[in-house]
C-alpha angles and dihedrals in degrees: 000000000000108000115185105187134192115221136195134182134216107192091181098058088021087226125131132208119217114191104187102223106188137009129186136171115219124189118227085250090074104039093102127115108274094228097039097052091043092058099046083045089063096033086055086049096048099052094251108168134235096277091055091058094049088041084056100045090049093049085052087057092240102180105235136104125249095271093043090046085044091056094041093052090054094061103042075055091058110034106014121223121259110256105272121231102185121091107232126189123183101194107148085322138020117272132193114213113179102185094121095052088056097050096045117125106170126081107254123188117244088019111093122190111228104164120015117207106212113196114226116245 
C-alpha cells in the first residue's frame, strides 16, 4: 500500500489532523523501479545477452556478487520483469519515491486506486 497524507498541526489544542490524500495497492509485480525495469524490458527486446544484462545491473549498483548477477540475468532473459512503477535510490541507503503512483492516471494491472488526490483548480 502507498498512503500520501496530508497533516496539520494545532499547537493550542495539541491535536493534528491527518487527511489521507491518496491511496494505492501495488502488487509485488510492480513494485520495481520504473527506470530499471524499463531498461531490462528493452534489453530483453532488443536481443541483448546475458553479459549485458550483468554490465547494466552493475552499473545500477545492484548489490550481488557475480554468481548471484549471472543467475539473475538468466532469468530476466527468460521471464521478463513487469514493468516497475516505484522510483528507487539507492544513494547510501534505499529509498521509495511514489510520484508516479499518485499521478497516475492510466489503469494499470496489478496498481488499484484507492483513494484518488484530486488537485484544486
Amino acid at each position: 500500500m502507498v498512503f500520501v497524507y496530508d497533516k496539520t498541526d494545532d499547537a493550542k489544542s495539541k491535536t493534528a489532523i491527518l487527511n489521507f490524500v491518496s491511496c494505492s495497492f501495488v502488487s509485488k509485480e510492480r513494485t520495481g523501479d520504473y527506470t530499471t525495469t524499463y531498461r531490462l524490458r528493452e534489453m530483453v527486446k532488443d536481443k541483448a545477452n546475458e553479459e549485458d544484462i550483468i554490465a547494466y545491473l552493475q552499473d545500477k549498483n545492484i548489490p550481488a556478487d557475480e554468481i548471484t548477477l549471472s543467475k539473475l540475468a538468466q532469468q530476466i532473459l527468460q521471464t521478463p520483469p513487469e514493468q516497475g512503477y516505484l522510483t528507487i535510490s539507492n544513494a547510501l541507503q534505499w529509498r521509495l519515491q511514489y510520484a508516479r503512483i499518485v499521478s497516475l492516471s492510466d489503469d494499470i494491472p496489478g496498481i488499484s486506486k484507492i483513494i484518488s488526490y484530486n488537485k484544486p483548480k
